[in-house]
C-alpha angles and dihedrals in degrees: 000000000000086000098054079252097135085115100051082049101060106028076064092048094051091046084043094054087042095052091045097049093149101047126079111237130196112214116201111212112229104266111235108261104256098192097064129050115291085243095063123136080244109048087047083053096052087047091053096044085052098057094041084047091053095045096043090051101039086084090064127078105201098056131091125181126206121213113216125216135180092267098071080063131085123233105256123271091012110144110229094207099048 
């Protein structure tokens, strides 16, 4: 995303999932980034990759996409093991 590349990566996803017609993927959507304002070029961009991910993907049956939020992360700095 950082490289303007949302359209190399998912011109890749879409050939991935039609290559792979008879396995089930799973597709992560790209986390917000959580360290600039919510109004970033990046983070817009990641907003707009995300929708054309779901709509591209919705076609295919064998693919799930999971949407990531800040609560799969860790607070920065927390120590997992106390």
């Amino acid at each position: 995303m950082g490289k303007n590349n949302a359209k190399m990566a998912l011109k890749y996803i879409i050939n991935f999932t039609k290559v792979n017609n008879h396995t089930n993927i799973i597709v992560l959507s790209v986390s917000h980034r959580h360290n600039v304002m919510e109004s970033s070029c990046i983070n817009k961009e990641i907003r707009s990759f995300n929708r054309k991910l779901m709509k591209n993907v919705k076609t295919f049956k064998h693919i799930i996409v999971l949407e990531m939020d800040r609560e799969f992360f860790i607070p920065h700095g927390l120590h997992l093991n106390g």
